[in-house]
matplotlib code that plots the C-alpha trace (Angstrom):
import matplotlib.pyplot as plt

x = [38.0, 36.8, 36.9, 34.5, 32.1, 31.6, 31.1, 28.3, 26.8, 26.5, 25.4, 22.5, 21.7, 21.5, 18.8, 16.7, 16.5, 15.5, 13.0, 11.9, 11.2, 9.4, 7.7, 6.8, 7.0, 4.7, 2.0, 2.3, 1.6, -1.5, -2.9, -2.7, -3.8, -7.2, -7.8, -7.1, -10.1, -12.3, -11.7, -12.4, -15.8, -16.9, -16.1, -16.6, -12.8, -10.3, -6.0, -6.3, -4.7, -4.8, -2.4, -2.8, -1.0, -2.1, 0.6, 4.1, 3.2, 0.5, 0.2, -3.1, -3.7, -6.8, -8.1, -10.4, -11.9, -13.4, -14.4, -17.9, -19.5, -22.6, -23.6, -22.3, -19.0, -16.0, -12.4, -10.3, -8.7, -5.2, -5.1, -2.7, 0.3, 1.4, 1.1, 3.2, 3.8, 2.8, 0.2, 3.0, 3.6, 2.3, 2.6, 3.5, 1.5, -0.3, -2.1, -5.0, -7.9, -7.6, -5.9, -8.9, -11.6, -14.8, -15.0, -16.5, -19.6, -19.0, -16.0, -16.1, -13.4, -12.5, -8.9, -7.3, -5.3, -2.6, -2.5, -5.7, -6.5, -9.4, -10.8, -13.1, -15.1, -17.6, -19.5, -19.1, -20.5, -17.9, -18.5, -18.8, -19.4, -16.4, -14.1, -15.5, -15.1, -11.1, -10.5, -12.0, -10.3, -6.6, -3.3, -0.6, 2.6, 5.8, 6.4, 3.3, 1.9, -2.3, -3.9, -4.5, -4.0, -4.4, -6.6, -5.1, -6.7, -4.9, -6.7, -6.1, -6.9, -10.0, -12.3, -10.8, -10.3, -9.1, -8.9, -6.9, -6.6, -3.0, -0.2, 1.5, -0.7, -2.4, -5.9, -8.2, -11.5, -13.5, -13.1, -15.4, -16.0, -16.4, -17.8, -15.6, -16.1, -16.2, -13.7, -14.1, -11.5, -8.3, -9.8, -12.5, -9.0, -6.5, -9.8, -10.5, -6.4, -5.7, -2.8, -0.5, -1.6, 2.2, 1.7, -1.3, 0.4, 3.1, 0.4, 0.2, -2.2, -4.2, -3.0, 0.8, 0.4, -0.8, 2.2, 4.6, 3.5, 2.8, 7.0, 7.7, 6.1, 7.9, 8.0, 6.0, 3.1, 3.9, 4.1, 0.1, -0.8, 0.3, -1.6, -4.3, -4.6, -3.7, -4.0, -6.4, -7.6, -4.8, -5.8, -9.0, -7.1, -4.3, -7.1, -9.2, -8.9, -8.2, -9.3, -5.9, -3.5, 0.2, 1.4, 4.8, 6.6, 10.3, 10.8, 11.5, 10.1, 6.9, 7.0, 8.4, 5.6, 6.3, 3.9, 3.5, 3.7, 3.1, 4.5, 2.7, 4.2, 7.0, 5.4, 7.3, 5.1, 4.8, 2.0, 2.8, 0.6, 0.4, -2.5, -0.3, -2.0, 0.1, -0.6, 1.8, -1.0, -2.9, -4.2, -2.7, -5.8, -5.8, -2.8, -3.1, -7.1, -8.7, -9.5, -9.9, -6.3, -4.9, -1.7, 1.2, 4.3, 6.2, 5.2, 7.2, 6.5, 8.2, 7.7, 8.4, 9.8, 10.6, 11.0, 13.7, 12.6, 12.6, 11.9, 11.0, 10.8, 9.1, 9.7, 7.3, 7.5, 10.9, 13.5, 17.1, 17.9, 15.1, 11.9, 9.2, 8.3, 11.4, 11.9, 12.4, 9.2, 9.5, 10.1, 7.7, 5.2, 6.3, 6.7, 3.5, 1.5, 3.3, 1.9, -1.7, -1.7, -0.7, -3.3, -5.7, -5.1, -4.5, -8.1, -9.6, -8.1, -9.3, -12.4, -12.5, -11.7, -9.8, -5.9, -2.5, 0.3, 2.4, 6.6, 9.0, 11.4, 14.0, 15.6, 18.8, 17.0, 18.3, 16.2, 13.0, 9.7, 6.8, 3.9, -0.3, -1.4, -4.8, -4.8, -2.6, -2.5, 0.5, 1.9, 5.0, 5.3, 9.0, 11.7, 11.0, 13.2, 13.4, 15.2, 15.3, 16.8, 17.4, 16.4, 17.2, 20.9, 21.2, 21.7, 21.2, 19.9, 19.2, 20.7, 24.0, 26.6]
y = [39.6, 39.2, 35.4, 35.8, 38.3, 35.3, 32.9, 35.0, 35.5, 31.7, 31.0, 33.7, 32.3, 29.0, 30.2, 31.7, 28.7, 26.7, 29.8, 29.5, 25.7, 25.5, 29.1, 30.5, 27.1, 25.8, 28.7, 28.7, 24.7, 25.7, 27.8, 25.6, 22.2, 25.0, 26.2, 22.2, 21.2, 24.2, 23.0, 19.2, 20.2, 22.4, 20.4, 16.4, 15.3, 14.5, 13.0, 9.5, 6.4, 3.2, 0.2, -3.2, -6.0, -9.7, -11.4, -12.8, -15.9, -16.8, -15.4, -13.6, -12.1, -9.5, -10.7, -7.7, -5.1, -1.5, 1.3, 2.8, 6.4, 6.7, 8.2, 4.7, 5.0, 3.3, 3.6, 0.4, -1.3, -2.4, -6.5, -8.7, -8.7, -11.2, -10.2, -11.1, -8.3, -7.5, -5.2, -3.1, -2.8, -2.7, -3.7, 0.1, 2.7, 1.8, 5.8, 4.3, 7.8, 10.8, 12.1, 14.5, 11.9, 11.9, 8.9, 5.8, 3.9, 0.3, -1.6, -4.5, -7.5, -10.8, -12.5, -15.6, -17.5, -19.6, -20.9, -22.5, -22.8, -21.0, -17.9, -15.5, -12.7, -10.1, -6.3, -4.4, -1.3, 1.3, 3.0, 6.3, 8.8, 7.9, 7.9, 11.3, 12.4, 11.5, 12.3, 16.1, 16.5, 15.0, 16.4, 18.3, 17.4, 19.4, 18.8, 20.3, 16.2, 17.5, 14.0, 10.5, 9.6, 6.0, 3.2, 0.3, -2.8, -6.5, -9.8, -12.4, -16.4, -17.5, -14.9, -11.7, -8.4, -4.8, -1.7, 1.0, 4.4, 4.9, 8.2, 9.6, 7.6, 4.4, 3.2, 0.4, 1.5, -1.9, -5.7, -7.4, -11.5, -12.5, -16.1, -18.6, -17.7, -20.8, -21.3, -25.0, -25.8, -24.2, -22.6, -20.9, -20.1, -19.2, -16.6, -14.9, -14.9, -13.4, -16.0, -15.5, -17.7, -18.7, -20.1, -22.1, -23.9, -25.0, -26.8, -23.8, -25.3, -24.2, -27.0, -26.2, -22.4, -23.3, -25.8, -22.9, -20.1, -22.7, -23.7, -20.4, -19.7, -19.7, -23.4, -23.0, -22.2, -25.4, -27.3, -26.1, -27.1, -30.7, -30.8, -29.2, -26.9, -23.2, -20.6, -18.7, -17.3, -15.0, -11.8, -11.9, -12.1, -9.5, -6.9, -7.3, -3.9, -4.4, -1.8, -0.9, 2.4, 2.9, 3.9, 4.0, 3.1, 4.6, 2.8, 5.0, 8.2, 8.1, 11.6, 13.1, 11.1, 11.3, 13.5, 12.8, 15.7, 16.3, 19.4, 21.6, 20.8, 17.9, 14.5, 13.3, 10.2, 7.2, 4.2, 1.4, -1.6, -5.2, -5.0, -2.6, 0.6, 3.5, 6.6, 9.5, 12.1, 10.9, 12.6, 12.0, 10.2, 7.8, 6.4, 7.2, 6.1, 2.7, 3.6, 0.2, -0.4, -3.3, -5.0, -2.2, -3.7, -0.3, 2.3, 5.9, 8.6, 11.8, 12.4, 15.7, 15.3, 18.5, 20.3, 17.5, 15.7, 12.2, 9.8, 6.4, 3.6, 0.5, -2.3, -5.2, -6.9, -6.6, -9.8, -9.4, -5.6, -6.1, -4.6, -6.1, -5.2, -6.3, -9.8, -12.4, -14.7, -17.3, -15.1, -12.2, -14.9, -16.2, -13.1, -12.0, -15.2, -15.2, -11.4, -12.4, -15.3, -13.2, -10.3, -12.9, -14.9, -12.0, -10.2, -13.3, -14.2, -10.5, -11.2, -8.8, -5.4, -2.6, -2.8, -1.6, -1.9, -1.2, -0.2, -1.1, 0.8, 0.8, 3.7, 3.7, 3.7, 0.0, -3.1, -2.1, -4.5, -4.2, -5.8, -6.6, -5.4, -5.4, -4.0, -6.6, -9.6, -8.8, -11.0, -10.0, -9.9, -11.1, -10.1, -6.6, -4.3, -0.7, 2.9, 5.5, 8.7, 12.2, 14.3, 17.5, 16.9, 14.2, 11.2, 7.5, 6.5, 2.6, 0.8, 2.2, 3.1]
z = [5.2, 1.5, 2.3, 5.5, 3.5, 0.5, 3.3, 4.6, 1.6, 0.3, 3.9, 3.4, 0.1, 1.9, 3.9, 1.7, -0.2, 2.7, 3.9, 0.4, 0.0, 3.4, 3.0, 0.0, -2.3, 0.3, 0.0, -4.4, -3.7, -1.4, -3.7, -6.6, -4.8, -4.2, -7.7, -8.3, -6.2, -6.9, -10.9, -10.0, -8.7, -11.3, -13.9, -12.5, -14.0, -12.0, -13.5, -13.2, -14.9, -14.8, -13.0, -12.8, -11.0, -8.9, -6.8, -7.1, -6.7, -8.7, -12.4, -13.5, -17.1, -17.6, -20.9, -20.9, -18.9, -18.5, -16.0, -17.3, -16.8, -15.9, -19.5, -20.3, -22.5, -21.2, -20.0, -21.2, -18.4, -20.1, -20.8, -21.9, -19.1, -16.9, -13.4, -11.3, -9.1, -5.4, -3.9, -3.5, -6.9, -10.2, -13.9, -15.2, -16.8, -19.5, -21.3, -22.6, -23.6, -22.0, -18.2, -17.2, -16.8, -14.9, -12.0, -13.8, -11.8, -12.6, -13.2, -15.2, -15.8, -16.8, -16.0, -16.2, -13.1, -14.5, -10.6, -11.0, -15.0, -14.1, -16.4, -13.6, -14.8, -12.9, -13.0, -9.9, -8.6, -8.1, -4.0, -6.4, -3.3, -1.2, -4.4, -5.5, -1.8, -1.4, -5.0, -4.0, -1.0, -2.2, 0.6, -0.2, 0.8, 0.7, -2.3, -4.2, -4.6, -4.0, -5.1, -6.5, -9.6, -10.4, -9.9, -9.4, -9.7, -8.6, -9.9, -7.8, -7.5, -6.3, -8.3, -6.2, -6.9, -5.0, -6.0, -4.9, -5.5, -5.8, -5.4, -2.5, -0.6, -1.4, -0.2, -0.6, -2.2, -3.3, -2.6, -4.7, -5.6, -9.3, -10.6, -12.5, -16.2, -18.1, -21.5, -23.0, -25.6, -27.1, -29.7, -27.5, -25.2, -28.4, -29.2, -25.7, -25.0, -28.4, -28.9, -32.3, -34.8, -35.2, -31.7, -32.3, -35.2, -32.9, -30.9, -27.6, -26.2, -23.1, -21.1, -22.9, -22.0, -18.0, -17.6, -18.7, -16.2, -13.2, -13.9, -13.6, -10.3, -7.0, -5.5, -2.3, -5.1, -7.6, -4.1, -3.4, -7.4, -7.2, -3.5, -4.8, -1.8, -2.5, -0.5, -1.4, 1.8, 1.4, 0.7, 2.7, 5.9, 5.0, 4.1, 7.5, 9.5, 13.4, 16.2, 17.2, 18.4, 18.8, 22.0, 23.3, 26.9, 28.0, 31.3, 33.9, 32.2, 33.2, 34.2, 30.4, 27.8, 24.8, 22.2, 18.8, 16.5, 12.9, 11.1, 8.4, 5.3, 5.8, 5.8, 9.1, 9.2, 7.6, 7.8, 5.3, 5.9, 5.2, 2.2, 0.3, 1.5, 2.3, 4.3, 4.6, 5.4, 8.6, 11.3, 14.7, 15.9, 13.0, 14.3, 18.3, 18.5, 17.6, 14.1, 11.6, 10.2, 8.5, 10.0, 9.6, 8.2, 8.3, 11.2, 10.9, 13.9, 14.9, 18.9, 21.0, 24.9, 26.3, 23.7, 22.2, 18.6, 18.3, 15.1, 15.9, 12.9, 13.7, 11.2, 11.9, 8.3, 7.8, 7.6, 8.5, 7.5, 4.2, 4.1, 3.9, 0.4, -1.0, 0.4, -2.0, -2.1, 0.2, 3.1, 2.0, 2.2, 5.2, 7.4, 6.1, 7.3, 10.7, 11.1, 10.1, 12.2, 15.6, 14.9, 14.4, 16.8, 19.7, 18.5, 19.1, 22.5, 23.6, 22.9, 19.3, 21.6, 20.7, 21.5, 21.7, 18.7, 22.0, 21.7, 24.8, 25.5, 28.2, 29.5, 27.9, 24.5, 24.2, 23.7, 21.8, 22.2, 20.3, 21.4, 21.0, 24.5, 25.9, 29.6, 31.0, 28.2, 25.7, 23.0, 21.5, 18.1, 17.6, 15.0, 14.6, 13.5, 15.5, 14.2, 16.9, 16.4, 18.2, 15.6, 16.9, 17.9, 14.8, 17.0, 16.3, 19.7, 18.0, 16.8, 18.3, 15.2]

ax = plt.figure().add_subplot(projection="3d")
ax.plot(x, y, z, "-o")
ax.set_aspect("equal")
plt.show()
């Protein structure tokens, strides 16, 4: 009896916690993401640092760089890292002045590509109410997360630059073009690259320094430096938004649709996409209506059919059980270029309409398709990796286990 009664009372425990997590921890988080925002507004600051990063396959170095208030003063964007990782990632924190900062109006940077032995440098006018307006609002997720709090800025060949504003989410908040900056001779480059003076007397010269970093880089990129033909149309074409929605076929159940749902506090969504944005928090109609959205390399969902729970994970980006963001180069590159190349090539073929991201699925739950559809002309995109799962009875419908 004394063994049933313990039972009972770890089980109740159980539950409280779990009643307390979704319950009461979610309405103390509520009430502190709204002191949060009423604080913002009254006082103009907002937690923000700074990240930086360019692209694995073709080195950048910021040389120098600042954000700049409108009463002028300035926020130093960190310098002096090779970057060499994705849009997914970043170079690491670097506290430079204080957390609780107002949102600067200009941005200003120079950088070096090693790709191209080019120095670029530009001033750009920060889209001040839209960051304001996304900084004020923030989300709350269930686990008390109620904002941004990093830019992130990637330098990238060709005079290109993004910025993001990065946490739970990540979104794209500028694109902006700056001019070749020209450096003439090593000591103008030993100056602006701060380079050791032990270095220089062991003859690192610019040309030196370049050869270095270009060895270093993967071999599909040395390949484009000895052709002289890089690609630097890269990252305009992965950041080009497309009209599109996701909408989902069983065959045979035409009757019993399936409707997405989105609970109160638990994210139970996922958008992760192929410019290195990231949305957790959408509304329904971001993903089910034509909204603007770059190509999704990673598409999570949680559906209702009569009352039965289902997840659905679609992985276009992903290469042989990987995903996407952690391929090694060569294939990152790869998968990413085939992706671009369909969208573009599909929205073109339709004339530039709004379409459908559209998933196949057969009755059995067996042999998932996802496809670009537009009334009856549908391209498959192929190799994509599908997750389906009865959630409410814990049951991996695909792949089988």
């Amino acid at each position: 009896m004394k063994k049933y009664v313990i039972i009972g009372i770890i089980v109740l425990l159980i539950g409280t916690l779990v009643y307390y997590r979704k319950n009461v921890a979610w309405k103390f988080y509520k009430v502190k993401h709204s002191i949060t925002k009423i604080m913002n507004k009254m006082t103009k600051k907002y937690q923000w640092l700074i990240l930086t990063t360019g692209d694995e396959g073709y080195t950048t170095e910021i040389v120098d760089g600042a954000f700049i208030y409108d009463n002028g003063e300035r926020e130093y964007i960190p310098s002096g890292q090779s970057l060499r990782a994705s849009l997914f990632h970043d170079s690491g924190t670097m506290i430079v002045g204080e957390w609780d900062r107002p949102i600067p109006v200009k941005m200003e940077i120079t950088w070096f590509s090693y790709a191209e032995n080019k120095f670029y440098s530009g001033s750009f006018d920060l889209d001040v109410p839209r960051i304001t307006k996304l900084f004020q609002e923030g989300y709350l997720d269930k686990f008390g997360d109620t904002s941004y709090y990093d830019f992130k800025i990637a330098v990238l060949p060709a005079g290109q630059v993004l910025l993001y504003l990065d946490g739970a989410n990540v979104i794209l908040v500028g694109e902006y073009q700056a001019k070749e900056y020209i450096v003439e001779g090593d000591e103008a480059f030993h100056r602006i690259m701060e380079v050791p003076e032990i270095s220089i007397i062991r003859d690192w010269s610019r040309e030196t320094a370049v050869q270095q970093y270009q060895n270093s880089m993967p071999q599909q990129t040395q390949e484009e430096i000895r052709n002289n033909k890089l690609s630097t149309h890269i990252w305009k074409e992965v950041i080009i938004k497309y009209p599109w929605r996701f909408t989902i076929h069983i065959a045979d159940k035409d009757d019993y649709p399936l409707k997405m749902i989105s609970r109160p506090y638990d994210a139970g969504k996922y958008l992760l996409f192929i410019d290195g944005e990231k949305n957790k928090h959408f509304d329904l109609d971001f993903l089910t209506g034509f909204a603007p959205k770059p190509i999704p390399v990673e598409i999570d969902a949680v559906y209702d059919r009569q009352g039965v729970e289902y997840v659905i994970r679609v992985y276009p980006g992903n290469v042989g059980g990987e995903e996407f963001i952690a391929l090694p180069y060569e294939q990152y590159r790869k998968r990413e270029q085939q992706l671009v190349k369909l969208f573009k090539e599909f929205y073109e073929r339709i004339g530039k309409q709004p379409f459908d991201l559209h998933l196949e699925i057969d009755k059995k739950f067996e042999n998932p398709k996802l496809y670009l559809k537009k009334d009856d002309i549908m391209q498959e995109i192929p190799d994509v990796e599908f997750e389906l799962f009865n959630s409410t009875f814990n049951i991996q419908l695909y792949p089988k286990e």
